[in-house]
C-alpha positions in Angstrom: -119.4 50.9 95.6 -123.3 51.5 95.5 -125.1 54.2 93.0 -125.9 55.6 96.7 -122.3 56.3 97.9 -121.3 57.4 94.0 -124.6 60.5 94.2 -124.5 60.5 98.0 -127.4 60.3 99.9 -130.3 59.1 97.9 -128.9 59.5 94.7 -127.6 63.2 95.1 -125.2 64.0 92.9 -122.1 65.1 94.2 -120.0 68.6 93.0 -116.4 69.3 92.8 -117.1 73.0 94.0 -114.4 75.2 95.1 -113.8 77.3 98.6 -115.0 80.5 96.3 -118.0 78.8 95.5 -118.6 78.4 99.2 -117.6 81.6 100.0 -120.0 83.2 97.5 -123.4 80.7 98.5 -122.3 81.4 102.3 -122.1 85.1 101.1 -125.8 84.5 99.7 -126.8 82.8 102.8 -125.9 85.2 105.7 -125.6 88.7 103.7 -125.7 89.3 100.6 -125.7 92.9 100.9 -126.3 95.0 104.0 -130.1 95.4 103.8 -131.7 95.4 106.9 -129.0 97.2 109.0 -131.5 100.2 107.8 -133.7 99.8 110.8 -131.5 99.2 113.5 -130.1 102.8 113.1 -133.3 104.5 114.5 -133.9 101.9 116.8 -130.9 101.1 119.0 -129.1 104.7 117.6 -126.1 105.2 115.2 -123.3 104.7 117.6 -124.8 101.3 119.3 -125.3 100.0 115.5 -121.9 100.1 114.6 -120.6 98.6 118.3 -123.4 95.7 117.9 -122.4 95.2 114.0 -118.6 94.9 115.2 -119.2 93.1 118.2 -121.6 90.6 116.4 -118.9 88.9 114.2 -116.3 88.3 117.5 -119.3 87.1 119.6 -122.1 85.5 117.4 -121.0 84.9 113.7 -117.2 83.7 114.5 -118.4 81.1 117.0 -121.2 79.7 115.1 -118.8 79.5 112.2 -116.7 77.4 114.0 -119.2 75.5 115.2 -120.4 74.5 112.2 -116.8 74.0 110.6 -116.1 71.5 113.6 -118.8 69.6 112.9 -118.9 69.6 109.7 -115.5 68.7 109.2 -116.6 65.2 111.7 -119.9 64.8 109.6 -120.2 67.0 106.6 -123.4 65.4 105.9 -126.7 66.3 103.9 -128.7 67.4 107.0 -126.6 69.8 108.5 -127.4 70.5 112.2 -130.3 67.7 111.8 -127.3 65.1 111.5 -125.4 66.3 114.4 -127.3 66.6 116.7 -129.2 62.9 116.1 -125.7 61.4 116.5 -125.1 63.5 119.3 -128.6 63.5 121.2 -130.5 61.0 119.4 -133.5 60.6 117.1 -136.3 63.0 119.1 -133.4 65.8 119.8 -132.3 65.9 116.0 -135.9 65.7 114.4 -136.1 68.9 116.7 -133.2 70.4 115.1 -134.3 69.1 111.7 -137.7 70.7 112.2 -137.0 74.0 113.1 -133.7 74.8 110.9 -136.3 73.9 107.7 -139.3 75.6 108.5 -137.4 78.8 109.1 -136.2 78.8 105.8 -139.6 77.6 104.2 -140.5 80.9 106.1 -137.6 83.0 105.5 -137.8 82.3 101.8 -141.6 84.3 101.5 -139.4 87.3 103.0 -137.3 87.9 100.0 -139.9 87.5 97.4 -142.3 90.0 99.3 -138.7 92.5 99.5 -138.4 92.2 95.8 -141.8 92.9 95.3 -141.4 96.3 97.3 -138.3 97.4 95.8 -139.7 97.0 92.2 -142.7 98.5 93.1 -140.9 101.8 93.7 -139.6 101.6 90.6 -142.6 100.6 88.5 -145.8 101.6 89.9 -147.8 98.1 89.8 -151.4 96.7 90.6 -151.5 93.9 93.0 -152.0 91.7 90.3 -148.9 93.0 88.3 -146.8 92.3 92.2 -148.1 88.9 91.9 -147.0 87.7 88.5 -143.7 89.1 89.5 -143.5 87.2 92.7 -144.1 84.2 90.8 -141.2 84.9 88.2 -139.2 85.1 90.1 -139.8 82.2 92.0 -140.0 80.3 88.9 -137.0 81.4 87.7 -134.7 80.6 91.1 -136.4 77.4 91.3 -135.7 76.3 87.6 -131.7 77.3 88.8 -132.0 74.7 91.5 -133.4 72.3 89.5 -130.6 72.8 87.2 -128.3 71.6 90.5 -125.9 72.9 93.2 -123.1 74.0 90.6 -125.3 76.1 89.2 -126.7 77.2 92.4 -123.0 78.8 93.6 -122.4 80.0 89.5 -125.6 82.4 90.6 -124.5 82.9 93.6 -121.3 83.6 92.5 -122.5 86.5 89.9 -124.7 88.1 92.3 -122.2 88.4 95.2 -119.5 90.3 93.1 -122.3 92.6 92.0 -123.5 93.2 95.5 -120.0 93.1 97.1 -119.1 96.0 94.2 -122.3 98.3 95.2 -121.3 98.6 98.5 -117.9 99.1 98.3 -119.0 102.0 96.2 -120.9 103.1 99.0 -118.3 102.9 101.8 -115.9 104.8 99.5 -118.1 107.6 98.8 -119.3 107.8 102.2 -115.7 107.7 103.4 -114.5 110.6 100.8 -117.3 112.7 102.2 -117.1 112.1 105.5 -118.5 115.7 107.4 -120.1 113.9 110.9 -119.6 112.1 113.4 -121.2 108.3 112.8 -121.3 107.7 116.5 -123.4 110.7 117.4 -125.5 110.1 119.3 -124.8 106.6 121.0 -128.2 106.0 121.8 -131.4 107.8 120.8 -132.8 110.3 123.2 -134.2 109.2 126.6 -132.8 105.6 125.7 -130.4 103.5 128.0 -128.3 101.4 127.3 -130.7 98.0 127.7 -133.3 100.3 125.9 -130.5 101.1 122.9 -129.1 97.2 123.2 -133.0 96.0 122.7 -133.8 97.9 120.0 -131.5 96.2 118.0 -129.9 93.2 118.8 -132.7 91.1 116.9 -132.1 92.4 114.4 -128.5 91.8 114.3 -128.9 88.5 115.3 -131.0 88.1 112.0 -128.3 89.9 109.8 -125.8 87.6 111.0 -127.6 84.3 110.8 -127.3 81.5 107.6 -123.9 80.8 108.8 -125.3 76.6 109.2 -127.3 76.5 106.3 -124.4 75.5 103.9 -123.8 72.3 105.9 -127.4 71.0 104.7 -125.9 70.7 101.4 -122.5 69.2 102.7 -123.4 65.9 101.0 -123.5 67.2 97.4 -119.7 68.4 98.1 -117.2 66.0 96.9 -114.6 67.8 99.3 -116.7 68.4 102.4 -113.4 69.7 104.0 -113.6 73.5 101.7 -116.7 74.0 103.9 -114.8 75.1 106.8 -112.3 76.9 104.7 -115.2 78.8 103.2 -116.7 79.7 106.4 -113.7 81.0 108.3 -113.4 83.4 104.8 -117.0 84.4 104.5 -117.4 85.5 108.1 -115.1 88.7 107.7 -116.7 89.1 104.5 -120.0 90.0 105.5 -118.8 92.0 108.8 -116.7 94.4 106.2 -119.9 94.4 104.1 -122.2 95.3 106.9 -119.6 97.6 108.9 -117.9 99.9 106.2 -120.6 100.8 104.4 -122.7 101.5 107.5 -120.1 104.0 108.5 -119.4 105.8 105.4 -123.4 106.2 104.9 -123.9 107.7 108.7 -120.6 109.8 108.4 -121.3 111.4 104.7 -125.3 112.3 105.7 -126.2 115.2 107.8 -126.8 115.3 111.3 -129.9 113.8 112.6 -130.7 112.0 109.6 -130.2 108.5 111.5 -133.4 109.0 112.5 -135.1 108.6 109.1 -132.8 105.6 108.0 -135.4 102.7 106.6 -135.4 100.0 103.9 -136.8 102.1 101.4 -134.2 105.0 102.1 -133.0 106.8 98.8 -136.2 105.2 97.8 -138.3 107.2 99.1 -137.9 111.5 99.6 -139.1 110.9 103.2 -136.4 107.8 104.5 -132.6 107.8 104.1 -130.4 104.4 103.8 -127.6 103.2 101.9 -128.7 104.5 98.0 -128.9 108.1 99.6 -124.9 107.7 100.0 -125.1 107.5 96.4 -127.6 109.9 95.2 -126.6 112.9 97.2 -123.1 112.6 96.2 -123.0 111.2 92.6 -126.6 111.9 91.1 -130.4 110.3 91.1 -129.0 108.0 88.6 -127.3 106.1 91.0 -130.0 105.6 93.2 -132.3 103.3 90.5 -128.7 101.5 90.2 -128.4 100.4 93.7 -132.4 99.9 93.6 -131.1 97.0 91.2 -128.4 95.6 93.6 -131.5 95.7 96.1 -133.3 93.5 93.8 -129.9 91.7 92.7 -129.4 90.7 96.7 -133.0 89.2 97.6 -132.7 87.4 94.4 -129.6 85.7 95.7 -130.4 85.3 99.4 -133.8 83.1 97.6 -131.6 81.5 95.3 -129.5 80.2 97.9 -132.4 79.3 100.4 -134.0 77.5 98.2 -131.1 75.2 97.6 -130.8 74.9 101.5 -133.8 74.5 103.0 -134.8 72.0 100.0 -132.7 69.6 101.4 -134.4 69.7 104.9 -137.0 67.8 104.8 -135.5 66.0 102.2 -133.0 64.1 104.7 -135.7 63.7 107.3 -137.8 62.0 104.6 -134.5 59.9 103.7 -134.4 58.8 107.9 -138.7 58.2 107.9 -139.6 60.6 109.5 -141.5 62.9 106.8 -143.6 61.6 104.0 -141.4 59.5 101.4 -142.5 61.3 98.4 -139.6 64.1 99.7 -136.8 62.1 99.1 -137.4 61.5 95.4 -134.3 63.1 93.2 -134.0 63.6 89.8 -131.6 60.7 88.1 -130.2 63.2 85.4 -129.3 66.6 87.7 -129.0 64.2 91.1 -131.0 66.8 93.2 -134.1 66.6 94.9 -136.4 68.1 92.9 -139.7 67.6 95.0 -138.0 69.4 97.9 -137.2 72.5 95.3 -141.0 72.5 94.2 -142.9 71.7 97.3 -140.4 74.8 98.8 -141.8 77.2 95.9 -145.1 76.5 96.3 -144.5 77.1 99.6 -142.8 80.5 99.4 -145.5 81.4 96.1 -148.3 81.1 99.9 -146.3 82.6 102.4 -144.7 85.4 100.1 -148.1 87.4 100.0 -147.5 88.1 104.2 -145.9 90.9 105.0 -142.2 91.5 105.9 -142.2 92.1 109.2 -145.1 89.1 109.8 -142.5 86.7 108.3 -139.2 87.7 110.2 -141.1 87.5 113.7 -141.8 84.1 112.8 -138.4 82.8 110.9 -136.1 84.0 113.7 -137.6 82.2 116.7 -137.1 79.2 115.1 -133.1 79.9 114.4 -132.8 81.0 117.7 -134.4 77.6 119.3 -131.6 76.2 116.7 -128.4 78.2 118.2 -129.7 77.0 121.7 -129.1 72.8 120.5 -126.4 73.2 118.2 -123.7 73.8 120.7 -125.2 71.8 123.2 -124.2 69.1 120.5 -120.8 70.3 120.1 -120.3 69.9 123.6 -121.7 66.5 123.6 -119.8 65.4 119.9 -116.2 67.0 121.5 -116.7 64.7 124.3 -117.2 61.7 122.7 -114.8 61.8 120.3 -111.6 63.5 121.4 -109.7 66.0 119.9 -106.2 64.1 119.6 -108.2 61.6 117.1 -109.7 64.2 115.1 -106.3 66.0 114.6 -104.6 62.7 113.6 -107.4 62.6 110.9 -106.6 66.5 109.7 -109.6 67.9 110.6 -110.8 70.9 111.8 -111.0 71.5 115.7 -111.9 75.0 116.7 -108.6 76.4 118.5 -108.3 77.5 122.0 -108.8 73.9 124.2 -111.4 74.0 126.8 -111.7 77.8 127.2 -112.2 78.3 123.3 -115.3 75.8 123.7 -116.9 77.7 126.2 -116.4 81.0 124.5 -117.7 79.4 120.9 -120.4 77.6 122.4 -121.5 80.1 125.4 -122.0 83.5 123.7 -124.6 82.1 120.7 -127.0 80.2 123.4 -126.8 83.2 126.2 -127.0 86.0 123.2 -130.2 83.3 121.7 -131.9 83.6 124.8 -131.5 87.2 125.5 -133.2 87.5 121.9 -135.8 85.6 123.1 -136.9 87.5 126.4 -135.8 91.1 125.1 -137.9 91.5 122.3 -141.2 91.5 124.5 -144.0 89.1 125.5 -145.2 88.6 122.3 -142.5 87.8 120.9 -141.7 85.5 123.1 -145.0 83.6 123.4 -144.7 83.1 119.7 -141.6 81.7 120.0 -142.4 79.1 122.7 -145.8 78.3 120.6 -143.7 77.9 117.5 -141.0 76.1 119.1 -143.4 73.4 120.5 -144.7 72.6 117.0 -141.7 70.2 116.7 -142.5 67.7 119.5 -145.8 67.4 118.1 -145.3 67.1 114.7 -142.7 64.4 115.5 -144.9 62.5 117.5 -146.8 62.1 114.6 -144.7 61.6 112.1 -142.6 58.6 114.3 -146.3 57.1 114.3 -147.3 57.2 110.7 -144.2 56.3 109.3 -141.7 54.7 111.8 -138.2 56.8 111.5 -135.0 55.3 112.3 -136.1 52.2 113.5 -137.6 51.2 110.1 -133.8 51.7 108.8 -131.7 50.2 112.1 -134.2 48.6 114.5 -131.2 47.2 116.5 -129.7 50.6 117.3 -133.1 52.6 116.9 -135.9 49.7 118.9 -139.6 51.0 119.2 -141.3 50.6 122.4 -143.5 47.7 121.8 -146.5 50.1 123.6 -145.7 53.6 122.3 -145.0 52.9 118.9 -142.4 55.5 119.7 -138.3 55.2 119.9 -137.2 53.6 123.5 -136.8 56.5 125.7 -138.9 58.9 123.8 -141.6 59.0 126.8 -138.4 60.4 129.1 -137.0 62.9 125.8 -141.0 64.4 126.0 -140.7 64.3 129.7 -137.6 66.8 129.7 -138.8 68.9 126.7 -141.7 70.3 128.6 -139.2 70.6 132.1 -137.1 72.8 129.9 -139.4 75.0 128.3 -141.6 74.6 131.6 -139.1 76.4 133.6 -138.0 79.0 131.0 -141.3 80.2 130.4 -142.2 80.1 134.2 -138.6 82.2 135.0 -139.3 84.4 131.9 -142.5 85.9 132.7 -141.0 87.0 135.8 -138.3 89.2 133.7 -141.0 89.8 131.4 -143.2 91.9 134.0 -140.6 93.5 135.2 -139.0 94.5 131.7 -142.5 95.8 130.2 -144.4 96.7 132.7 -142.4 97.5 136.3 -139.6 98.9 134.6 -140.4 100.0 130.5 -144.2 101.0 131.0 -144.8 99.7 127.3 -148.2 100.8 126.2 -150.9 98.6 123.5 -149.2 100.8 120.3 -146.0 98.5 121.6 -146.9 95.3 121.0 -147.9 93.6 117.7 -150.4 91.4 118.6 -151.3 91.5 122.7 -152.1 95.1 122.3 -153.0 96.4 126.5 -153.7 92.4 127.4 -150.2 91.8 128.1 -150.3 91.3 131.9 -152.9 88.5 131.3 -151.0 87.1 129.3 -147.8 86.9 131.6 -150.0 85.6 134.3 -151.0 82.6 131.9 -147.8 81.9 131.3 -146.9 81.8 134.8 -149.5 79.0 135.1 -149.0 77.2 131.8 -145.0 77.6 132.7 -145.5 75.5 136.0 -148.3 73.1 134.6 -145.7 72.3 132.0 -142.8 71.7 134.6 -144.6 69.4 136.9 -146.4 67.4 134.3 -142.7 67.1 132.2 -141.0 66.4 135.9 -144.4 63.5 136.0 -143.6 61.7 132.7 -139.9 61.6 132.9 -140.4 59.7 136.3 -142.8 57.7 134.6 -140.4 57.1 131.7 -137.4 56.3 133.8 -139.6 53.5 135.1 -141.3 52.2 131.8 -139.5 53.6 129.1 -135.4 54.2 130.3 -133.2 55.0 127.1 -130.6 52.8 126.7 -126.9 53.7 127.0 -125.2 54.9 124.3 -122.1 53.6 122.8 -118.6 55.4 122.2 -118.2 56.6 118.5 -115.5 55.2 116.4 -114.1 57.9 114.8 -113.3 55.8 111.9 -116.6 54.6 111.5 -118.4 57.8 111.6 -116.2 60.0 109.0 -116.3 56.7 106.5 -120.2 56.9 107.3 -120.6 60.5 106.6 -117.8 60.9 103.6 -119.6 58.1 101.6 -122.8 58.9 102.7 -124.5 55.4 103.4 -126.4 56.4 105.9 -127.8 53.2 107.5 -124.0 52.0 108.7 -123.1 51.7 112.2 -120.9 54.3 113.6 -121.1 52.7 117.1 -117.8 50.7 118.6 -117.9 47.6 120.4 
């Protein structure tokens, strides 16, 4: 056997780490505490929190969870949703994948640092050269954890979650014992409806509940790939208790109308009310500075956790040629790739001095281009290799036959793209400009440093004229027909939503300010433009550049592939 299928891919180094260690780094991933939730009260009211935080679970978390436990189950690979969806749609389709699953985190990660910040700033008064010292503590210290390896990754993660998990059990059971209003009152806030109530907060929800696929990016440092489903279908109800219970006791044990004033900062703050509030008000200030420290305790772990995850992003498109090679270097004593780790702090120590809100507006509309693919590849991945052989093999299927794949995969894309026209023009324009970084970069990078075919060039051939995969000319083609068509059929609802029906003024927007029907009407244009000239190429491919068939999977193949992780062997049948 190779050093490469003894340390996994590269030279990883593989862990014998339990289902609680999953449980616990999921835990980190998705949750780790219910911070956030805070804003979505004033926004979509008390009563439509509570319904979206239940109904979220059953209709977004559960599915993706199986999702990613089918899959990973078939192909619990370093790469995650990068690796499924290449087998399932090809190089172009999974670089796509690959791109915007890591630059989320690389974002994502800034986000926690900057909360940190914030919450020790209200504790210690700071100058903004005191805030960045600590910033860079504590991204020095997460980052020398990493560097340490996965095992000691999920020991951290494993601390922090008990602590967190402790604090706001305290808070639902105070908030329980002095219960004195009703948590649903009001449903919505005044002269809401219910799209108005459902808009104001299913972003956010979608945000609370999404990490869910990041474990499976470090699937290949797992010497038992198969506790990774286990430790999903376990962590799921884990963070919907967290979120739910202590949501209720906090808005039944506060006065009436205090929803209103519920923020990040509240119990922080004498003018805001949140979670700590449930604790000062009832057992003292004291109480308050101790769940300040949970605060701290739970962005610490989120970072600790993304930092292990979204290292090995670019890592394993680095391993495939298809970022620069200097990603995939790993360290021969710990076995983990420590030049993803550092490039991924220096990142966050840049993108940590934005704001909070700047960063989440542009981490989530990558994850939601990313719950738009991945079921599409389950789909693809169930059809071509049955359920009868994966059951012979013991792994996981998500229950329910044909109907339970329609429910798991059709919920997360139509709630994704509801996210993506609800939240306003701006949003969306960002999103669609972010989105189309990925064809563009990986245009690029396929030039400068060949991808797949520099590994395979029998089942990955360039196109003698393109320099780019065969087929790749017809793969750009339908990219721009897609997002052609959904911009050119979104700024129709996007008139209508803002302007016909919502009359939202300049103060509503973050960045268009009163311009916004100029805008639509450019993206109208741009919409169509991109349509007809994606409609163009694809002929033009079809013609020149035609993808060539692709082979059935052996089943066998492809789990032998994946389980030893030597990634350059064919998974293709006769």
């Amino acid at each position: 056997m190779s050093q490469q299928q003894v340390n996994g891919v590269a030279g990883l180094k593989k862990h014998d780490i339990k289902v609680s260690g999953i449980v616990f780094m999921l835990y980190c991933l998705v949750a780790a505490g219910a911070f956030g939730i805070e804003e979505m009260i004033p926004e979509a009211g008390p009563g439509m929190t509570l319904i979206l935080l239940i109904a979220f679970p059953i209709i977004w978390a559960y599915p993706i969870s199986n999702m990613v436990a089918e899959c990973g189950s078939l192909m619990p690979s370093e790469g995650g949703v990068y690796v499924w969806v290449k087998e399932a749609f090809g190089e172009f389709w999974g670089f796509q994948a690959g791109w915007w699953g890591t630059v989320s985190t690389y974002i994502t990660n800034g986000v926690y640092v900057a909360l940190v910040a914030g919450y020790v700033s209200q504790m210690i008064p700071m100058s903004q050269a005191a805030i960045f010292v600590l910033k860079l503590g504590m991204i020095a210290i997460f980052t020398f954890v990493n560097l340490m390896g996965l095992r000691e990754v999920g020991k951290v993660s494993t601390v922090l979650s008990i602590l967190i998990v402790l604090a706001f059990a305290l808070v639902a059971l105070v908030g329980f014992v002095n219960w004195e209003t009703n948590p649903m009152d009001p449903m919505m806030p005044p002269d809401y409806n219910l799209l108005d109530s459902i808009g104001g907060g299913i972003c956010i929800c979608v945000w609370m509940y999404c990490g869910y696929e990041c474990i499976s990016n470090m699937a290949g440092e797992v010497k038992d790939p198969q506790v990774i489903p286990k430790g999903l279908l376990i962590a799921m109800p884990l963070v919907a208790l967290t979120y739910v219970l202590p949501t209720l006791g906090g808005l039944a044990s506060l006065p009436a109308g205090s929803w209103e004033n519920w923020s990040t900062e509240g119990g922080f703050t004498s003018e805001s009310v949140g979670y700590a509030t449930v604790l000062t008000a009832n057992l003292g200030q004291a109480w308050g500075y101790l769940f300040l420290i949970v605060a701290i305790i739970s962005q610490c772990a989120i970072f600790n956790t993304y930092l292990a995850s979204g290292s090995r992003g670019f890592f394993v498109l680095a391993d495939d040629n298809l970022c620069p090679k200097f990603l995939v270097k790993v360290s021969k004593k710990r076995g983990v790739p420590y030049v993803g780790i550092l490039s991924l702090a220096l990142v966050t120590v840049i993108l940590a001095q934005s704001s909070f809100t700047t960063l989440v507006s542009m981490e989530v509309v990558f994850m939601l281009a990313l719950y738009i693919i991945l079921p599409l590849a389950v789909i693809k991945m169930r059809k071509a290799v049955p359920v009868e052989d994966r059951k012979k093999k013991g792994l996981f299927v998500m229950p329910g036959g044909n109907a339970g794949l329609i429910f798991y995969c059709g919920f997360p894309m139509v709630i994704a793209v509801v996210a993506l026209l609800i939240n306003g023009t701006d949003y969306f324009v960002t999103g669609m400009i972010a989105t189309a970084t990925g064809p563009v970069v990986y245009l690029i990078v396929k030039a400068i440093y060949g991808g797949l075919s520099k590994n395979d060039p029998v089942r990955y051939p360039l196109n003698a004229k393109t320099r780019l995969a065969v087929g790749d000319t017809v793969r750009v083609g339908v990219y721009l027909i897609i997002a052609g068509t959904f911009s050119f059929i979104a700024q129709f609802w996007l008139r209508w939503w803002e302007i016909d029906y919502g009359e939202w003024g300049p103060d509503d927007y973050d960045m268009m300010g009163n311009m916004i029907p100029q805008v639509l009407e450019v993206l109208k244009w741009v919409g169509l433009a991109a349509l007809i000239i994606g409609i163009i190429i694809a002929l033009i491919g079809y013609k020149v550049d035609k993808p060539a068939p692709q082979a059935e999977f052996d089943i066998d193949a492809l789990m032998d592939k994946y389980l030893n992780e030597d990634r350059h062997e064919d998974i293709f049948g006769d």
